[in-house]
C-alpha positions as CSV (number, residue, x, y, z in Angstrom):
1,X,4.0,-2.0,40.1
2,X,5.8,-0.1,37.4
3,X,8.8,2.2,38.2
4,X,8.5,5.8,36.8
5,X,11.6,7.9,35.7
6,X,12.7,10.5,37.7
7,X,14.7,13.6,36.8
8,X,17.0,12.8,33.9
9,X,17.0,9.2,34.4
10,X,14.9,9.1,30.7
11,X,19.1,10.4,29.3
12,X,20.3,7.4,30.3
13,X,18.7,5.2,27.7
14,X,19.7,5.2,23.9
15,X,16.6,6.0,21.7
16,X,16.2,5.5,18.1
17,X,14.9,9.1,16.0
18,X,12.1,9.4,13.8
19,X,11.7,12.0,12.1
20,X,8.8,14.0,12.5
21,X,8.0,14.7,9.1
22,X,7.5,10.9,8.1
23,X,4.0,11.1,10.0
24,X,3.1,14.5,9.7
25,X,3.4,15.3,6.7
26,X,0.8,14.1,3.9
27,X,3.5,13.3,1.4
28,X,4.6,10.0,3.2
29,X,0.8,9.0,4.5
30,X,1.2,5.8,2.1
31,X,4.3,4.8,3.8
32,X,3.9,1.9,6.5
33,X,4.9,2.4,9.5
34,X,7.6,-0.6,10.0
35,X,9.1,0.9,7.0
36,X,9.3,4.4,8.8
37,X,10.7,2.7,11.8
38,X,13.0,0.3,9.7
39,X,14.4,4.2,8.5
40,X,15.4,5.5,11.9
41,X,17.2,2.3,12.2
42,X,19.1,3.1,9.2
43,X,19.6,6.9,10.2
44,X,20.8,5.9,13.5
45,X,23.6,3.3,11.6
46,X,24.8,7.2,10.1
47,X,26.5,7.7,13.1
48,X,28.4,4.3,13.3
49,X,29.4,4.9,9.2
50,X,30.6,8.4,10.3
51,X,33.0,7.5,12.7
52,X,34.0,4.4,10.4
53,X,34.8,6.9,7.8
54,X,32.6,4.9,5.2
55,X,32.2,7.5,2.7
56,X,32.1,7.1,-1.6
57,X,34.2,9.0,-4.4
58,X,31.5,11.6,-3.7
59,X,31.8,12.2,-0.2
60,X,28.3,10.7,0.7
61,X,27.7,8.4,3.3
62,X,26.6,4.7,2.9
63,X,26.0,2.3,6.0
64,X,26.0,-1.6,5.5
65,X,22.9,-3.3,7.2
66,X,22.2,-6.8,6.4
67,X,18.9,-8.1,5.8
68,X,19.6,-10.9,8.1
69,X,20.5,-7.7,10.6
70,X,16.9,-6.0,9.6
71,X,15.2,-9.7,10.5
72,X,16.9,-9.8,14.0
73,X,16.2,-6.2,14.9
74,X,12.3,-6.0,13.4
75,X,11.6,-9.5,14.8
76,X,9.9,-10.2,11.3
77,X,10.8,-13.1,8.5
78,X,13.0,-12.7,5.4
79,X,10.1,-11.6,2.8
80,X,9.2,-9.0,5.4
81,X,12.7,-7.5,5.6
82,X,13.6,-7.5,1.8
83,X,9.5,-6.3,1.3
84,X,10.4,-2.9,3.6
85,X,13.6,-2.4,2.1
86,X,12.0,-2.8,-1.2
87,X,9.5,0.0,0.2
88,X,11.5,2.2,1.7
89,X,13.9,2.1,-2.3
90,X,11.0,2.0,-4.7
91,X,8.3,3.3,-3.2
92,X,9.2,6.2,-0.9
93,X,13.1,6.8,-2.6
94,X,14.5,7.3,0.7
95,X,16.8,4.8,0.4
96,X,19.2,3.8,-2.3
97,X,21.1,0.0,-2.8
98,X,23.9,-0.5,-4.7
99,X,25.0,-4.1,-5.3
100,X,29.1,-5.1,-4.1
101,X,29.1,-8.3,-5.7
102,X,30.7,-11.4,-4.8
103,X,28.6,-12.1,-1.8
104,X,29.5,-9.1,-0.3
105,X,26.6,-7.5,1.4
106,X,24.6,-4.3,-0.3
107,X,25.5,-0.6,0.3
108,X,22.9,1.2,1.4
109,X,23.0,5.0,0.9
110,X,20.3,6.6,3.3
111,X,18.8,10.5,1.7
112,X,17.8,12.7,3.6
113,X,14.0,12.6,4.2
114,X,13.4,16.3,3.2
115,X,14.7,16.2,-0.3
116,X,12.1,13.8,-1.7
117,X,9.1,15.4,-3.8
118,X,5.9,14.6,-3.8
119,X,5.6,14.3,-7.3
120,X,8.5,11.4,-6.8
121,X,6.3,9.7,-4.3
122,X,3.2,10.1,-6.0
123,X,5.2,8.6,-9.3
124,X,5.6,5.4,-7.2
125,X,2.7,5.1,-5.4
126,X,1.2,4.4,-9.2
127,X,4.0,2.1,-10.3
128,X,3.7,0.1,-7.2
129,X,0.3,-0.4,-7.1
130,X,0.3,-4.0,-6.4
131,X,2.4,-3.5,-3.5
132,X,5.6,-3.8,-1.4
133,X,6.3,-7.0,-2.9
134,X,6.5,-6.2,-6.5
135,X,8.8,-7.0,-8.3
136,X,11.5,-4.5,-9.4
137,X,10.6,-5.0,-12.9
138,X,7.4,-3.9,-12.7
139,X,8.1,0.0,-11.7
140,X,8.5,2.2,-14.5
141,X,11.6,3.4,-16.2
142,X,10.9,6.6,-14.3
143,X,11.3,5.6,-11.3
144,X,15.0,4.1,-11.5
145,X,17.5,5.3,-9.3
146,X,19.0,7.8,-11.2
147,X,21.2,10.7,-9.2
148,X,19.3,13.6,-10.8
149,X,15.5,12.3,-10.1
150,X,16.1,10.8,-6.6
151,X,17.9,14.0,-5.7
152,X,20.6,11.9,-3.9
153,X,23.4,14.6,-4.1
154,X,23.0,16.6,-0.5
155,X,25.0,19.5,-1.5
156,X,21.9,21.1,-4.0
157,X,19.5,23.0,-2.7
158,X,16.5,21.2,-0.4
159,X,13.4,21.2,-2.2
160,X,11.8,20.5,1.9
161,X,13.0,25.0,1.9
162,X,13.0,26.1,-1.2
163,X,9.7,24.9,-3.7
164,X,6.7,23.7,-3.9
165,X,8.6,20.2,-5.0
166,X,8.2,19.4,-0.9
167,X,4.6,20.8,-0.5
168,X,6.1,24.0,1.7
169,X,4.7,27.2,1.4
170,X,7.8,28.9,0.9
171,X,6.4,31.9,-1.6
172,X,8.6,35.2,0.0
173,X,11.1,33.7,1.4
174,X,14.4,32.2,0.5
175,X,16.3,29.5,1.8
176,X,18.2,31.0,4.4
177,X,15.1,32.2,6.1
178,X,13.2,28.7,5.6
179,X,16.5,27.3,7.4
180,X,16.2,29.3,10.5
181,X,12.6,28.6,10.6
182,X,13.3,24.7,10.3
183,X,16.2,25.2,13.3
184,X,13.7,27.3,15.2
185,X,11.0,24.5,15.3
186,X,13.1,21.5,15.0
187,X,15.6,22.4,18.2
188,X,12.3,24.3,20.3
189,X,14.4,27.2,20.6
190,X,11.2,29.7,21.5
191,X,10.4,26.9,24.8
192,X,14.6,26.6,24.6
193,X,14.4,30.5,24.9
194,X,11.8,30.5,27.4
195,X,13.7,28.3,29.7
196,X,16.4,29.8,29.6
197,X,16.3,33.3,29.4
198,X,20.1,33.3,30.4
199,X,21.0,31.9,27.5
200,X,18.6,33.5,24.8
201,X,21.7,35.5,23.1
202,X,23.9,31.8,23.0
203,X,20.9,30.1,21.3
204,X,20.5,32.7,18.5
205,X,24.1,32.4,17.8
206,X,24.0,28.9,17.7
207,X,20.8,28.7,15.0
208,X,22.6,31.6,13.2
209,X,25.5,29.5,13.2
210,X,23.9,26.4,12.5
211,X,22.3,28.4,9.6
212,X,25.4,29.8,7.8
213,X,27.0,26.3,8.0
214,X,24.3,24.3,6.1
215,X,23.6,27.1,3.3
216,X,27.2,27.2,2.9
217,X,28.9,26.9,-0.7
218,X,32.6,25.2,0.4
219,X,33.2,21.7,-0.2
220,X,34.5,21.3,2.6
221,X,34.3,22.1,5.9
222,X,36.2,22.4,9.5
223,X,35.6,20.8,12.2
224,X,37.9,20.4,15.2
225,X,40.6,20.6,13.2
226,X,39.7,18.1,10.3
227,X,37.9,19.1,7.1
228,X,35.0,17.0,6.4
229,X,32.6,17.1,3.2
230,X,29.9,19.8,3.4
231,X,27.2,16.7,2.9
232,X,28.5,14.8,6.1
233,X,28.6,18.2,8.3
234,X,25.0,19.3,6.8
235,X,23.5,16.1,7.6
236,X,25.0,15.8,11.2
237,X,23.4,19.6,12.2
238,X,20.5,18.2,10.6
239,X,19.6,16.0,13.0
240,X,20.1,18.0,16.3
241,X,17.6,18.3,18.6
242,X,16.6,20.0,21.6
243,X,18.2,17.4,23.9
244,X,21.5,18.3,21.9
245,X,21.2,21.6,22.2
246,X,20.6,21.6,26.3
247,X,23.7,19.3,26.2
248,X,25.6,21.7,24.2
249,X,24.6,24.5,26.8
250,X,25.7,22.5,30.0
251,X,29.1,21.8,28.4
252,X,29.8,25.0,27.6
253,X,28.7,26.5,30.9
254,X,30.9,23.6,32.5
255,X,34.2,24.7,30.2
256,X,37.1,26.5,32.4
257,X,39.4,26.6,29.5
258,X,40.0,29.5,27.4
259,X,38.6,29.4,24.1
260,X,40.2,31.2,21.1
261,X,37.6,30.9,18.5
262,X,34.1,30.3,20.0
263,X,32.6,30.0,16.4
264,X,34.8,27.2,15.7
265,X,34.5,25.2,19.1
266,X,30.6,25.9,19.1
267,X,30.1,24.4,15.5
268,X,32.5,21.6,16.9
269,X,30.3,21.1,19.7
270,X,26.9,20.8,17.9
271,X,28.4,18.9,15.2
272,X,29.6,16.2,18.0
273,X,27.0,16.4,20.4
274,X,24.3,13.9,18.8
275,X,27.8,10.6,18.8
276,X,28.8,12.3,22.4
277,X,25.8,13.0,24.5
278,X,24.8,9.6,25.3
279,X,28.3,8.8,26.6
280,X,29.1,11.8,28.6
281,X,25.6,11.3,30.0
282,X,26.7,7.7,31.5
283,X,30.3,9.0,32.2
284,X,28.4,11.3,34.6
285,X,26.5,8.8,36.2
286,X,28.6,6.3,36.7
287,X,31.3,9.4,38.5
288,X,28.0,10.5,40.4
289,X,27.8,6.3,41.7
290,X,31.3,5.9,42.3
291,X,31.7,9.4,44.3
292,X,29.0,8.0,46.9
């Protein structure tokens, strides 16, 4: 007889993210779905890069994942890890590779699903009509991976808010506004809002917060303390959720020390709360165990 969860028992488990958008919108319909899921594996490696510190000349963040690793983790031969990597590069650009040499293993630089076109997508769709497995040689010039085509640099402008580039109707409205409509939906705050009426005021500060950080124009940014590159704090806030922002709330609530500057320690909190909730989740438990 199965055992159901009860309460918040479902926090206790780690769960890889994918993103929404990979299945509902059109643009990546062509995309298998082991190479979607093979994705979320390599968003959820971010995390472990970020605390590593494994960051270029440019400030953007590569992770290192083995094909060997990709084998053990998808269950799946050689030719069907290096055929969803090659997928994931060539034909969907949401990865990029770049070679280390003497036997060390490849960097992989992961972009952010919402900056690829669909005119890039719809460019490799035709040069890769044979398949996964082609061979690098056979996709067109056009299709290499060069910075200004793939869009790799974070800090410009999304084409996902601001063109018709991502297939958005964003006509009267700039990217600001397209930014708080993306927090709005992504993090539920209208069921958020709904749920806690309470706390409607702190969740518009936080998306309004969340909002001026990512359209921001600095380089760099603080955090706790520590100024990290604009890329690496846009692409942290980028993949909070609800569940973040209901741990965010509780942690707040739960805080008895004073707090000089709630703009800073809120933009810290979001900013930690996907590499922290987890944790603090089993810290609880494990108190809650030991305390009976």
């Amino acid at each position: 007889m199965a055992n159901y969860f009860t309460g918040g028992q479902a926090d206790l488990f780690s769960f890889y993210r994918l993103p929404k958008i990979l299945f509902a919108d059109p643009r990546f319909r062509g995309i298998s779905a082991e190479a979607k899921i093979l994705y979320g594996l390599l968003l959820d490696r971010m995390s472990l890069s970020l605390k590593n510190g494994w960051l270029d000349s440019t400030g953007r963040v590569y992770i290192i994942f083995t094909v060997e690793e990709i084998m053990e983790s998808l269950a799946c031969g050689n030719k069907k890890a290096v055929g969803l990597l090659r997928e994931l590069e060539e034909k969907a650009g949401l990865i990029e590779r770049r070679r280390q040499g003497l036997g060390r293993p490849n960097l992989i630089y992961v972009k952010n699903f919402t900056e690829v076109s669909e005119s890039h997508l719809q460019k490799c769709q035709n040069d890769t009509s044979s398949g996964v497995i082609s061979t690098r040689q056979e996709v067109s010039k056009g299709h290499g991976n060069k910075t200004n085509q793939n869009k790799t640099e974070m800090s410009e402008t999304d084409p996902f808010f601001s063109g018709s580039d991502a297939g958005m109707e964003s006509e009267g409205k700039n990217d600001r506004a397209l930014y708080q409509d993306y927090f709005s939906q992504e993090l539920g705050l209208d069921a958020l809002m709904e749920a806690n009426p309470e706390d409607e005021d702190m969740l518009r500060e936080m998306q309004e917060l969340l909002v001026d950080t990512v359209c921001s124009h600095r380089k760099m940014i603080r955090i706790a303390g520590d100024d990290k590159p604009y890329e690496v704090v846009k692409g942290q806030l980028m993949k909070l959720n609800s569940d973040h922002i209901r741990f965010v709330l509780m942690c707040l609530k739960e805080n008895t020390t004073q707090v000089r500057n709630m703009r800073q320690y809120l933009l810290a909190s979001l900013y930690n709360a996907p590499m922290t909730m987890h944790s603090s989740y089993v810290a609880r438990v494990q108190h809650d165990l030991n305390a009976k």
